[in-house]
N, C-alpha and C positions, 0 to 999 in steps of 0.2 A: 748539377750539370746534366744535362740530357743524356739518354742513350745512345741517342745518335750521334751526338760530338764529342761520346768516349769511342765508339766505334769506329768514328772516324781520326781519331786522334791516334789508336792503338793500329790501325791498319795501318797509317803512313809509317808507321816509327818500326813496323814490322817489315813492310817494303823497301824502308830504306836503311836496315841493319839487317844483313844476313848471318852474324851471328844468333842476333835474339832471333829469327826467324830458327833456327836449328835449334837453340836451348829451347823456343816453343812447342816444337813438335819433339822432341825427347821429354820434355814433360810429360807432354801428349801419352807420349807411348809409356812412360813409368807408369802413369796413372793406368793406362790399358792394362798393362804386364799384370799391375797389381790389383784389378778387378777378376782379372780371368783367373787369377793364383784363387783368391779369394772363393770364386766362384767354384773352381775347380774343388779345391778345399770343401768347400762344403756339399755338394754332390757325394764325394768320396765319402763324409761324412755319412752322409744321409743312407748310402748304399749298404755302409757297413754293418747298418741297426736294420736295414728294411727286413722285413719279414718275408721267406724266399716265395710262402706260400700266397701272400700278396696277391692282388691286383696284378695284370700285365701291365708291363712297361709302358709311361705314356712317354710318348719319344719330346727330348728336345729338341727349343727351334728356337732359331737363331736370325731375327733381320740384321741387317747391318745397311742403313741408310747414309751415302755417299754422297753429301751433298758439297764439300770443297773440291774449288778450280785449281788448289796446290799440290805442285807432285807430289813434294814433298809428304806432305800428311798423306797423302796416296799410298807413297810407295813406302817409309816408313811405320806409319800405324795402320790406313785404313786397310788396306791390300794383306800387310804381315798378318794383323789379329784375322778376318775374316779366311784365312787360306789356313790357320794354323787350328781355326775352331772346329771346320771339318776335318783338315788331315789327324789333327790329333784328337777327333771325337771325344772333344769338349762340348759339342752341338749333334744332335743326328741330324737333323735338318739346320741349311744355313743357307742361307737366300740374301744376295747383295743385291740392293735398289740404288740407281743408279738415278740420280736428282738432280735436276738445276744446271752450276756451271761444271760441275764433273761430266755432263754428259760432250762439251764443247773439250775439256780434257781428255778424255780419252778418246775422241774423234780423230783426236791429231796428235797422238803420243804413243809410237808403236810399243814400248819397252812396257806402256801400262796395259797394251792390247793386250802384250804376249803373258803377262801376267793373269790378266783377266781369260785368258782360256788355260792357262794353269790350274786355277781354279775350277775351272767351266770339266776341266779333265778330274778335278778331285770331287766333285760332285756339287757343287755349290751352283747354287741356281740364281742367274746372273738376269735382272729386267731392269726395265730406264721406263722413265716417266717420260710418254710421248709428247705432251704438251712441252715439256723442257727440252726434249730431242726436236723437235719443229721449230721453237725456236730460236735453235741457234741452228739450225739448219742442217742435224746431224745423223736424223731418221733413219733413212738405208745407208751410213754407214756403220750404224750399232746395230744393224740387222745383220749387215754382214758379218759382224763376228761374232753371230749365233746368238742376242742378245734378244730376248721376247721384249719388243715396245709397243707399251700398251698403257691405257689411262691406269693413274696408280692409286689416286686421291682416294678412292674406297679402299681398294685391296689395302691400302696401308692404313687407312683408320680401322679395318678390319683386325689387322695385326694386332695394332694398338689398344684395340680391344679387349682382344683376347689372352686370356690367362695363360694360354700353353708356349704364349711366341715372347722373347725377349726381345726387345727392338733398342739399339743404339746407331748413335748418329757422329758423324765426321763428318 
C-alpha cells in the first residue's frame, strides 16, 4: 500500500476519533518524556566523569521544528518539551522554528501566542519560515509577537548540519 493512502487513511481515522487523537499525542509526549529523561541521564553521566581541567564548556543547542496545524501536539508536547528544555536547562541554547501549518496556528490561537512569549520570556528564541508565513497569509502577525520571519531553508539545513545543535521535529 502506498504512503500516501496509509497517510491518508490514518488522518481520517484521527480526525474522526478524538479519543485516538488524545492516546496519539500522549504517546507523542511519553516518547518526548522519555528521550529528554534519557538524554538528561546521560549528560549528568558524562558531567560526572569529565575532567574539570577540560576543555571549556561547549554549550548545548537545541532546535525544536514546529511543523503540526494541531493544538493539541502544540500545547501538549511541542510547546511543554521546548519551554521545559530551556527552563530546566536541559539545553543552553533552544530555538523554536516555526514551519508550515503551525505558522496559520498560532496566527489565530491566542492561548498558543501567550505561550509562545512565555517562552520568548524564558529565553528561547522563537523564528518562522517566511515562505510558510506568506503563504497563509500570517507574516506581520508572527512579527507582531516578536517572532524573527525570515528564509529558513539554509539556517536549518545549517543546524542540521551541525554537530553542536540537536534538531527534533513535531
Amino acid at each position: 500500500m502506498a504512503a500516501a493512502t496509509i497517510r491518508g487513511r490514518m488522518s481520517a481515522a484521527l480526525k474522526g476519533n478524538p479519543m485516538l487523537r488524545r492516546h496519539v499525542a500522549l504517546g507523542l509526549l511519553a516518547v518526548v518524556i522519555c528521550v529528554a529523561v534519557i538524554a538528561f541521564r546521560a549528560g549528568r553521566a558524562r558531567s560526572q566523569h569529565a575532567d574539570p581541567a577540560a576543555a571549556p564548556h561547549e554549550p548545548s543547542r537545541l532546535a525544536v521544528v514546529w511543523t503540526s496545524g494541531d493544538a493539541d501536539v502544540a500545547h501538549r508536547v511541542c510547546f511543554m518539551y521546548t519551554y521545559n528544555a530551556k527552563r530546566a536547562k536541559w539545553f543552553d541554547e533552544v530555538q523554536l522554528i516555526v514551519w508550515g501549518p503551525s505558522a496559520r496556528l498560532l496566527a489565530g490561537d491566542k492561548d498558543l501566542q501567550a505561550y509562545v512569549k512565555k517562552m520568548q520570556d524564558a529565553g528561547v528564541d522563537v523564528k518562522a519560515c517566511v515562505s510558510c508565513a506568506n503563504s497563509y497569509g500570517v507574516s506581520e502577525k508572527l512579527r507582531g509577537l516578536g517572532i524573527e520571519v525570515k528564509g529558513m531553508g539554509k539556517p536549518l539545513t545549517d543546524l542540521l548540519q551541525d554537530d553542536g545543535w540537536k534538531v527534533i521535529t513535531f
